[in-house]
C-alpha positions as CSV (number, residue, x, y, z in Angstrom):
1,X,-29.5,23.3,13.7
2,X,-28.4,26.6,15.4
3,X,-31.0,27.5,17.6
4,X,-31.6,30.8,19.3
5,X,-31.0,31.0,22.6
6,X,-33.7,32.2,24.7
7,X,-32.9,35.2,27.4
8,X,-34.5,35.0,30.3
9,X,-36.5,38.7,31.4
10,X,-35.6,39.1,34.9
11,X,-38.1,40.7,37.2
12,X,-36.6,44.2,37.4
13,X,-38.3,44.4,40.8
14,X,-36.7,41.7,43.1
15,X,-34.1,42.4,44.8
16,X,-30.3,41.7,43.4
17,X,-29.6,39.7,46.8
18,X,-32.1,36.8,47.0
19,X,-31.8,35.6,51.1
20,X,-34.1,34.0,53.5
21,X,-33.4,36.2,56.0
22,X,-36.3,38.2,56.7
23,X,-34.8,42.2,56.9
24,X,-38.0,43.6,58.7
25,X,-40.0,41.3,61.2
26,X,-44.0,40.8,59.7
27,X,-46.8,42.2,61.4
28,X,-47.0,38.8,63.8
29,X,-43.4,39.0,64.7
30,X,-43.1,42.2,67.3
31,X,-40.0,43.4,68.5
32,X,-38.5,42.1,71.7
33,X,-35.9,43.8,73.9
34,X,-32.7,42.6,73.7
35,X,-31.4,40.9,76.9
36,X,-29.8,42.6,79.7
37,X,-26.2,43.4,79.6
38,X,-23.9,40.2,80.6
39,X,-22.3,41.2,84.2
40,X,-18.6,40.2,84.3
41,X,-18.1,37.6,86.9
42,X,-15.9,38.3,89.8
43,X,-13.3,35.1,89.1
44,X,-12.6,37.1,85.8
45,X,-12.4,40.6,87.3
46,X,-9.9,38.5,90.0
47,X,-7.9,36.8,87.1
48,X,-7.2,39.6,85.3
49,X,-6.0,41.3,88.2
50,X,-3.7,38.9,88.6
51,X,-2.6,38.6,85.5
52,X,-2.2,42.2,85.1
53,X,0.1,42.2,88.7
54,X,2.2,39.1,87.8
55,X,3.1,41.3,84.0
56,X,4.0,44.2,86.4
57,X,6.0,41.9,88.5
58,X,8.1,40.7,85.2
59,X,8.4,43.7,84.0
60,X,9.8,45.5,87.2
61,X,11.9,42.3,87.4
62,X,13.3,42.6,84.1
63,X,14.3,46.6,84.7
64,X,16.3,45.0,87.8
65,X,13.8,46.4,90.9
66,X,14.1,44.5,94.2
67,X,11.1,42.9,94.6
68,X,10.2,41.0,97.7
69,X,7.2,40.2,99.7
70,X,9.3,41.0,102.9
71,X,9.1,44.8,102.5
72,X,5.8,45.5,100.7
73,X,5.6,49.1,100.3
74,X,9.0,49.1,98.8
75,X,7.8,46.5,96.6
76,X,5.2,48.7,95.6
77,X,7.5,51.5,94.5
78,X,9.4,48.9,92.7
79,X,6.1,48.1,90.6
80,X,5.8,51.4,89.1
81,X,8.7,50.4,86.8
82,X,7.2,47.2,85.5
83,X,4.1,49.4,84.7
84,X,6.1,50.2,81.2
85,X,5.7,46.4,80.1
86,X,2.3,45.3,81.3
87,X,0.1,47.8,80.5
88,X,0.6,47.6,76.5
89,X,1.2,44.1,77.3
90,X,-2.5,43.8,78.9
């Protein structure tokens, strides 16, 4: 009634992880090069910047600097203060 149960032998020389992801390409599969470097395009470069002026803005705002597009360079003083907030914001 009882009968023995049969162990498999496992091949002792394939690999523990069984994938069908080749790891090295075959001798008809060369190498290519990878593809060039993506270039960042300028409406991001411009969007950030204005991102990163706007959280200097708040922040300057919110340590209570006068800013107003009236007197620019004082403004620009003013935005050293709101530098504290955006850049670990950003």
């Amino acid at each position: 009634m009882n009968e023995p149960v049969k162990q498999l032998d496992a091949d002792k020389s394939a690999p523990t992880v069984l994938s069908e992801i080749p790891r090295y390409p075959t001798d008809h599969e060369p190498y290519t090069q990878a593809a060039t470097p993506v270039k960042i395009p300028r409406l991001n470069a411009v969007l950030f910047l204005l991102t990163l002026l706007t959280t200097t803005m708040a922040g300057a705002y919110m340590a209570g600097a006068d800013l107003s597009l009236l007197r620019p360079i004082s403004s620009f003083t003013a935005l050293a203060g709101g530098l504290s907030f955006s850049i670990p914001l950003m």
